[in-house]
C-alpha positions in Angstrom: 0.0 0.0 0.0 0.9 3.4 -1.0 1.9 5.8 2.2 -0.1 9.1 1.9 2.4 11.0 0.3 2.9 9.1 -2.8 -1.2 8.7 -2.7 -0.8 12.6 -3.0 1.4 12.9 -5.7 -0.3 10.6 -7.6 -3.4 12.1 -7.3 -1.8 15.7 -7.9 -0.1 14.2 -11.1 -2.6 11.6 -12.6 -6.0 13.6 -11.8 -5.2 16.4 -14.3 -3.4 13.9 -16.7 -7.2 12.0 -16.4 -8.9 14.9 -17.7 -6.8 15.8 -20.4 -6.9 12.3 -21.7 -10.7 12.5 -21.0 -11.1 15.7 -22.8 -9.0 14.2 -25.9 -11.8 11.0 -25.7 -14.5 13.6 -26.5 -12.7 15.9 -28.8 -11.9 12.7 -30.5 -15.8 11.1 -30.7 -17.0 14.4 -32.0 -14.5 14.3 -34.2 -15.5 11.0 -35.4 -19.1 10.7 -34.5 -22.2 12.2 -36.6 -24.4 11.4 -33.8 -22.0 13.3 -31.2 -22.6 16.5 -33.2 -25.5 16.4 -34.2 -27.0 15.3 -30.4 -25.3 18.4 -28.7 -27.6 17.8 -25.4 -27.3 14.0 -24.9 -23.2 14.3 -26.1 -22.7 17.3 -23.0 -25.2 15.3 -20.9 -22.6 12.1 -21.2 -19.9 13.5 -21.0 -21.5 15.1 -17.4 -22.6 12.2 -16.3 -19.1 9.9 -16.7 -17.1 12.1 -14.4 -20.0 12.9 -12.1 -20.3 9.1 -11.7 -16.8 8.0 -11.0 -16.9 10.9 -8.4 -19.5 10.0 -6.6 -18.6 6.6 -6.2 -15.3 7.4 -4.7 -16.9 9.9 -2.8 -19.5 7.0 -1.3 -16.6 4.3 -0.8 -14.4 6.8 1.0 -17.3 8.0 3.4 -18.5 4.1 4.3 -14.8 3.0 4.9 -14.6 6.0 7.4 -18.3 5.4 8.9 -16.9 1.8 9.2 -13.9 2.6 11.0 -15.2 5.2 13.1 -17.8 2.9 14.6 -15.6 0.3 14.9 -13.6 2.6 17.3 -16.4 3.4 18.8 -17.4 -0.1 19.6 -14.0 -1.0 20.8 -13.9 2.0 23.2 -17.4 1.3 24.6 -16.7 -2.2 24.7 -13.2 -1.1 27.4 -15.0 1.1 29.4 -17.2 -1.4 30.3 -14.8 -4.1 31.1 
């Protein structure tokens, strides 16, 4: 496992990197796609909808692996006081 300053350089490097490559996907299906250009409003809403996504799902994972391990502590602390 990664300590939490390599998890920060990777994230300060590879997020932005992500995007660019992301933005280059949809400059390149436009490019390449009649249906991309001539859908403007179901093209933008896609490409919304992919980032929002990915997002959110880290966003979720993150918050119930802290949840978890703050009621875990919890229970092991309740459980010692009353021992």
């Amino acid at each position: 496992m990664m300590d939490k300053d390599t998890q920060f350089a990777v994230l300060v490097i590879g997020l932005p990197l992500l995007g660019l490559l992301y933005c280059g996907l949809i400059i390149a299906f436009l490019m390449n796609n009649p249906f991309g250009r001539g859908h403007p409003l179901i093209t933008g809403f896609m490409v919304m909808v992919v980032p929002f996504s990915v997002a959110a799902t880290i966003w979720i994972k993150a918050s119930a692996k802290a949840y978890k391990e703050h009621d875990m502590r919890n229970h092991s602390e309740a459980k010692k006081a009353h021992s």
